[in-house]
C-alpha positions as CSV (number, residue, x, y, z in Angstrom):
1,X,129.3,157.0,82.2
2,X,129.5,153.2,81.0
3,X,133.4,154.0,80.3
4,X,133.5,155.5,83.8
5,X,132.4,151.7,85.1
6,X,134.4,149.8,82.8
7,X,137.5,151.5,83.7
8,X,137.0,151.0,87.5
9,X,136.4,147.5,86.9
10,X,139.0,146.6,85.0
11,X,141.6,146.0,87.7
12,X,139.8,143.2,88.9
13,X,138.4,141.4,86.0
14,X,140.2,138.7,86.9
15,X,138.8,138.2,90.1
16,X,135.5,139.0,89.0
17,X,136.0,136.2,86.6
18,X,137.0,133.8,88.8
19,X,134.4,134.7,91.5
20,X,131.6,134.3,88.9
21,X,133.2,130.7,87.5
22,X,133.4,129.8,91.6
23,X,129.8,130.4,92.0
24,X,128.3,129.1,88.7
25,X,130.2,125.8,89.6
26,X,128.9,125.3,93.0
27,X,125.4,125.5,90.8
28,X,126.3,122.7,88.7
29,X,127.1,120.8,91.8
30,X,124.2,121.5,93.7
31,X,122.1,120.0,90.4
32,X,124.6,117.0,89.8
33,X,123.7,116.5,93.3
34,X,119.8,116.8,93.1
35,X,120.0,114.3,90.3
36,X,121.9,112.3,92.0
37,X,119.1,112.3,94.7
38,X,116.4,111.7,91.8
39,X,118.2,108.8,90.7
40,X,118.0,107.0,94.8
41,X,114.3,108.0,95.2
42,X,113.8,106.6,91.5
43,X,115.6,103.7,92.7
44,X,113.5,103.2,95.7
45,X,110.4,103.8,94.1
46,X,111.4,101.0,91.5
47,X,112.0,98.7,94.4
48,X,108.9,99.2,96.1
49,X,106.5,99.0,92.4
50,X,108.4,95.4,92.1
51,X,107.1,93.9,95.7
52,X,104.2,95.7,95.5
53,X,103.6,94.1,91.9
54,X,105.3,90.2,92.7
55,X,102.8,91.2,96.4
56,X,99.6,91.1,94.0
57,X,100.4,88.6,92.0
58,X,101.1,85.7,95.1
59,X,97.5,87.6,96.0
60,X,95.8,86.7,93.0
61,X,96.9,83.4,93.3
62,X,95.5,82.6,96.8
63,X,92.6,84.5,96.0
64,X,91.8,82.3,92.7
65,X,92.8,78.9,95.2
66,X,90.0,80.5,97.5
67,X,87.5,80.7,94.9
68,X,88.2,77.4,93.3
69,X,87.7,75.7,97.0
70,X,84.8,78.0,97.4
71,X,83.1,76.8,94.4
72,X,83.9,72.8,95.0
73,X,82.2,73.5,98.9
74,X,79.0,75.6,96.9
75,X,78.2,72.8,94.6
76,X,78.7,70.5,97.4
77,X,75.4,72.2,99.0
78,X,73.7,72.6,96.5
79,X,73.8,68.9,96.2
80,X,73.1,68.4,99.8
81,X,70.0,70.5,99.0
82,X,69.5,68.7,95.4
83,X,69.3,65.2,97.5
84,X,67.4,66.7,100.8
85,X,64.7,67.6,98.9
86,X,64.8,64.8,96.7
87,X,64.4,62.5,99.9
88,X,61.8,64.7,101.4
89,X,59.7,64.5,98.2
90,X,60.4,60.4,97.9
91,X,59.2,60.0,101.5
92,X,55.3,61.6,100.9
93,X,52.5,59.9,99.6
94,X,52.8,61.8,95.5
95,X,50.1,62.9,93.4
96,X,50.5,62.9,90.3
97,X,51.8,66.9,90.1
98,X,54.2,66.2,92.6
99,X,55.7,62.9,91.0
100,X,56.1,64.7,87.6
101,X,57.7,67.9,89.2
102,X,60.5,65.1,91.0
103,X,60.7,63.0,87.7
104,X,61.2,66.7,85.8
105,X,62.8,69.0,88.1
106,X,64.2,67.2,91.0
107,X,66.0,64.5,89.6
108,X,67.8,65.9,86.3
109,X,69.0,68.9,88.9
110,X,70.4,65.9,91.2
111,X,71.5,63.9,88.2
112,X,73.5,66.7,87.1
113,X,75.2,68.0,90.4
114,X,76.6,64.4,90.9
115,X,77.9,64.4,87.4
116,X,79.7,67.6,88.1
């Protein structure tokens, strides 16, 4: 039976061969092809981690210039509040409790705001 096949197939063993060398070359193009197509979207994606990377570092930076501004303008009220309160208390006739809580508590606080 399998001498039967071979000996009908024989004739065109060369073309048989050449079909099958044909057709597993096309497949090797096709994946040459698909690689090459890795290769642009790996390109692309390379692109795009750069400026998204080079993106947060310029935000980093403006968000650490915002933070130093916004800590300059927070001690700046709290030494609005340091000296409001510090006028408030100079302004009212002091017992003695009140005069040792501004020599104690008040005034350190303010000295040490300004010195900031």
């Amino acid at each position: 039976m399998m001498k039967q096949i071979l000996a009908q197939i024989k004739p065109y063993q060369t073309y048989l061969l050449a079909v099958l060398t044909v057709f597993f070359f096309m497949r090797s193009c096709n994946r040459g092809r698909e690689i090459g197509y890795l290769k642009q979207d790996y390109e692309v994606c390379m692109t795009l981690n750069d400026s998204l990377r080079i993106g947060a570092l310029l935000h980093t930076d403006q968000l650490e210039l915002l933070h130093e501004q916004h800590q300059e303008e927070l001690v700046e009220r709290e030494l609005k509040v340091h000296r409001y309160y510090s006028d408030e208390i100079a302004k009212l006739p002091r017992g003695p409790q009140l005069m040792d809580f501004h020599r104690t508590v008040v005034m350190p606080n303010l000295k040490t705001k300004e010195a900031e």
